[in-house]
C-alpha positions as CSV (number, residue, x, y, z in Angstrom):
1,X,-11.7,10.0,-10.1
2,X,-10.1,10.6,-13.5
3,X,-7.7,8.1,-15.3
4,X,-4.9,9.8,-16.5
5,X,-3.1,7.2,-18.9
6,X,1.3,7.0,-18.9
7,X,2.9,6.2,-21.4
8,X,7.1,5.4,-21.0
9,X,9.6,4.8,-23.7
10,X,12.6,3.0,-21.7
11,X,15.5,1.4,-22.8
12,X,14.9,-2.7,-22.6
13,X,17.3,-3.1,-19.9
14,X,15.2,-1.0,-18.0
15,X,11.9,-3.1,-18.7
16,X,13.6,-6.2,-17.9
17,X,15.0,-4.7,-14.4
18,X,11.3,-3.8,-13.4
19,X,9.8,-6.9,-14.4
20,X,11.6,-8.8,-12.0
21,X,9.8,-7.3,-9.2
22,X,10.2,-8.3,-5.8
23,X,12.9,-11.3,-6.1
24,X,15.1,-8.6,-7.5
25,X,14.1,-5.6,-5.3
26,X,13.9,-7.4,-1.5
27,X,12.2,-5.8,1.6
28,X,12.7,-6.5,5.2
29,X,10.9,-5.1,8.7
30,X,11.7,-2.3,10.2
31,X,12.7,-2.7,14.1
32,X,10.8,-0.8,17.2
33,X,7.8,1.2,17.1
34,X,6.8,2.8,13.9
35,X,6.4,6.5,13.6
36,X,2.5,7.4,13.8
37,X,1.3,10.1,10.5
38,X,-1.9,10.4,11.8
39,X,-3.8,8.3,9.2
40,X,-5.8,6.3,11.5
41,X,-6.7,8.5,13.8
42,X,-7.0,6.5,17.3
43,X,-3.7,4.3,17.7
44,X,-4.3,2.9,21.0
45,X,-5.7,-0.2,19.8
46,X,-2.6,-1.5,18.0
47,X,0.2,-3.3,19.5
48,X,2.2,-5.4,18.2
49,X,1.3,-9.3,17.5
50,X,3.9,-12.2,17.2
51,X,0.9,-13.8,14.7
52,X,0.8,-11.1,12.4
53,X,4.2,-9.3,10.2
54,X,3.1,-5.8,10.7
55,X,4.6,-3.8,13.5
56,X,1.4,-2.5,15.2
57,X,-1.8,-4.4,14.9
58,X,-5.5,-4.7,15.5
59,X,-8.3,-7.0,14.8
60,X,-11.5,-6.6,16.4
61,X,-12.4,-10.2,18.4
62,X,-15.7,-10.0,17.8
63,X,-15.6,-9.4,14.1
64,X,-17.6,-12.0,11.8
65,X,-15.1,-12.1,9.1
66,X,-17.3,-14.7,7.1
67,X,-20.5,-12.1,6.8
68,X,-18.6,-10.3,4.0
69,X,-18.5,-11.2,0.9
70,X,-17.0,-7.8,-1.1
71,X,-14.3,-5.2,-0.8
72,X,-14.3,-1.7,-1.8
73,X,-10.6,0.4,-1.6
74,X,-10.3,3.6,-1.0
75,X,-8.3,5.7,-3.0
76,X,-4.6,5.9,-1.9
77,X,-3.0,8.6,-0.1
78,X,-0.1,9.8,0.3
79,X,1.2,11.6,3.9
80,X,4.4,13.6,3.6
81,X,7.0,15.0,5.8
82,X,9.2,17.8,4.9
83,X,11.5,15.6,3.1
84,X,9.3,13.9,0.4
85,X,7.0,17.3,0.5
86,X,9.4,18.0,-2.0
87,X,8.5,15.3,-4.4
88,X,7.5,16.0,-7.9
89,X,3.1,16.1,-8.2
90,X,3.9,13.2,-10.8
91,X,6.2,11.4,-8.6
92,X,3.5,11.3,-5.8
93,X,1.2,10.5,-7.9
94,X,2.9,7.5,-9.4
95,X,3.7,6.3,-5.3
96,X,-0.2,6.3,-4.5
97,X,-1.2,4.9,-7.9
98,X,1.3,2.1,-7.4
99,X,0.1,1.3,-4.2
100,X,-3.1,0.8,-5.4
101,X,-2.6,-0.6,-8.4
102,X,-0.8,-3.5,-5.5
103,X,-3.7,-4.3,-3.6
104,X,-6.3,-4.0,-6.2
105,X,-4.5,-6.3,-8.4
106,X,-3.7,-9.0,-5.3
107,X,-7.0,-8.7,-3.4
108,X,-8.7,-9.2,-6.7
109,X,-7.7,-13.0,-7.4
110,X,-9.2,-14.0,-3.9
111,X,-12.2,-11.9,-3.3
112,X,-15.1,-9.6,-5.4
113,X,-14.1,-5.7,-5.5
114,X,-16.6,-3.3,-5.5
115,X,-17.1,0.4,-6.4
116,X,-19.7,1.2,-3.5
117,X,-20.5,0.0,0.2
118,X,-22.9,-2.4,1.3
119,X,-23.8,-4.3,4.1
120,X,-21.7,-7.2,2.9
121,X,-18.7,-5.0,2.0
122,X,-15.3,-4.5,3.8
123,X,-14.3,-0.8,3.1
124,X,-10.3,0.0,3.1
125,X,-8.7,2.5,3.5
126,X,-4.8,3.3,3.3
127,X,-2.3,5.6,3.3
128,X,1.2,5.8,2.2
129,X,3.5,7.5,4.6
130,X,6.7,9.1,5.5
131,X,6.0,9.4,9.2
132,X,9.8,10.9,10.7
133,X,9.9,14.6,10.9
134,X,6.8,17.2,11.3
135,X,4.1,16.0,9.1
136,X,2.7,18.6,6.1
137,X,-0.8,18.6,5.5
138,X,-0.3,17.4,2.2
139,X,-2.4,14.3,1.0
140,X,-2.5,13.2,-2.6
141,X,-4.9,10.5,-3.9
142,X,-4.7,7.7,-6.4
143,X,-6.2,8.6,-9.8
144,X,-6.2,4.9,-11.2
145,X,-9.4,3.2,-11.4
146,X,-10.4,-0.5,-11.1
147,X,-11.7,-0.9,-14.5
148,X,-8.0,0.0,-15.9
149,X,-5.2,-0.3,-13.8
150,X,-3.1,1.5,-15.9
151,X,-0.1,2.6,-14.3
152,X,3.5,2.3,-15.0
153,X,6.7,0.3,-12.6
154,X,8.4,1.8,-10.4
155,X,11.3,3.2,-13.5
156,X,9.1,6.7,-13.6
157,X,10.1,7.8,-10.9
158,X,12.5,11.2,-11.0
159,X,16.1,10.7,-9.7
160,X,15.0,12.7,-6.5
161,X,12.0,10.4,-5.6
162,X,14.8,7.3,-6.2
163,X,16.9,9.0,-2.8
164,X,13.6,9.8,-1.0
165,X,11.7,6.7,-0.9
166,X,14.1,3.4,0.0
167,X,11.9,2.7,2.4
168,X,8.3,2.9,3.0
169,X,5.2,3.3,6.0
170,X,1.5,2.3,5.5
171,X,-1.2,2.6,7.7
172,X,-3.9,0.5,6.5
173,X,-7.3,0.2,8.4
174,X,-10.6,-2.3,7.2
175,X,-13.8,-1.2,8.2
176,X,-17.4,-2.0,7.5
177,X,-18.4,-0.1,4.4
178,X,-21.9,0.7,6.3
179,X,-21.3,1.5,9.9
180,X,-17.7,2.4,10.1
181,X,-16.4,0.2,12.5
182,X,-13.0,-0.4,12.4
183,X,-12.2,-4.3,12.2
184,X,-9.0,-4.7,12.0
185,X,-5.8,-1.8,11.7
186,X,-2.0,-1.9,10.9
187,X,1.0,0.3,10.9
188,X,4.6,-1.2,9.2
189,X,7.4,0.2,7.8
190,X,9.8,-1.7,5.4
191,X,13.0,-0.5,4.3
192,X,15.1,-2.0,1.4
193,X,18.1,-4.6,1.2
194,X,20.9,-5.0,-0.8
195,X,20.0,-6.3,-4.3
196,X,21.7,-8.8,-6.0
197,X,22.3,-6.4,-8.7
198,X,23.0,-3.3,-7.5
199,X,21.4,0.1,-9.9
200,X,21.0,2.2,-7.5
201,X,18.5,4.9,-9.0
202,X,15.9,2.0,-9.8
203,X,16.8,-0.3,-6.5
204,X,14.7,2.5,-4.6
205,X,12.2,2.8,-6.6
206,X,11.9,-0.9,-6.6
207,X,11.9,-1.2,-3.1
208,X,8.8,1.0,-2.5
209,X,6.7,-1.1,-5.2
210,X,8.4,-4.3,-3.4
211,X,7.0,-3.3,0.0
212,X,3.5,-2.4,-1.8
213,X,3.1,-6.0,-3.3
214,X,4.6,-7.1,0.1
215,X,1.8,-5.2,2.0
216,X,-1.0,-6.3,-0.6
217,X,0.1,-10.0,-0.8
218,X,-0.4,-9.6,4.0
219,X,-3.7,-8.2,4.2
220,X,-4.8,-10.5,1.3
221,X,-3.7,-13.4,3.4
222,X,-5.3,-12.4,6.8
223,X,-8.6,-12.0,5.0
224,X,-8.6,-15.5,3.9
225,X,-7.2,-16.4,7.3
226,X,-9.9,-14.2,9.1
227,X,-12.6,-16.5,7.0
228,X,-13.8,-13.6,4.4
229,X,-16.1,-14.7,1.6
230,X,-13.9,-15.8,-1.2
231,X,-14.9,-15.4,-5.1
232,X,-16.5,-18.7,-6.2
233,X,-17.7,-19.5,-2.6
């Protein structure tokens, strides 16, 4: 992957606006079944689980969690339907690198990230997606890297992406990094509230990088809860 670096000159205001992250830019659930973009693959296994946030979930019962001591994440990608086809290549690139840029930087204070699988690694993989409408063969992938998460907020987003994207689907699936067997799967959808200050153009953006620190801050917590190997033992 190549690291393409950003660089934004924006007015303080701005800054200070993004900064506050998720207490200024709120997510909630979205209600009933979420649309399916074909991420995943297989859906039957998921259903929804009064013990777990997500709208359809899985988790393999005879998983042992506690044999795995690493993580490795896949690139990000981004599925499209014939509205947000229309995105700007920068703005979709700026979606999946945010997304990213989410669960590397959350799932890194609790547990080792790796590069490469092994037999002691947790593999996942996830997509970003727009499920309603026909779905465009269309996937773009994160360029950021681990070793420099460099990425701007949400505020870099073009005035078209900020109408497109006030709410948000991932698919998300872990697997073992050797044999491929998917341990645990999830589909939700999150849509944004009303702000307490209300700038339209950048409460959108904000909501999608709210529902990706939502979504990283989850699966970081079912991990622990599942009983995989922390950093520091």
């Amino acid at each position: 992957m190549n690291l393409t670096s950003r660089t934004f000159a924006v007015p303080l205001a701005v800054v200070l606006i993004a900064g506050l992250g998720c207490a200024l830019f709120p997510t909630r659930g979205r209600r009933g079944s979420p649309d399916h973009a074909g991420f995943l693959g297989d859906y039957s296994q998921l259903a929804e689980n009064p013990n777990y946030p997500a709208q359809e979930v899985y988790l393999d019962p005879q998983a042992v969690w506690s044999q795995y001591d690493s993580i490795e994440i896949d690139s990000v990608t981004l599925w499209v339907n014939e509205g947000t086809a229309k995105l700007k290549d920068k703005d979709r690139q700026m979606l999946t690198d945010l997304v990213y840029k989410a669960l590397h930087e959350k799932l890194s204070q609790e547990f080792r990230i790796v590069d490469q699988p092994g037999p002691q690694t947790l593999r996942l993989r996830v997509a970003l997606t727009q499920a309603k409408g026909a779905i465009v063969p269309l996937r773009t992938i994160s360029s950021i890297v681990p070793t420099m998460l460099v990425v701007g907020s949400a505020v870099g987003l073009s005035l078209d992406t900020a109408r497109t994207v006030g709410s948000a689907t991932l698919e998300a699936e872990m697997v073992d990094s050797i044999t491929g067997r998917r341990l645990a799967a999830a589909v939700d959808s999150r849509a944004g509230t009303k702000a307490l200050l209300t700038l339209r153009t950048f409460q959108k953006w904000g909501d999608v990088e709210a529902a990706a620190n939502y979504w990283a801050e989850r699966i970081s917590v079912v991990l622990v809860k599942q009983g995989v190997q922390r950093k520091g033992g």
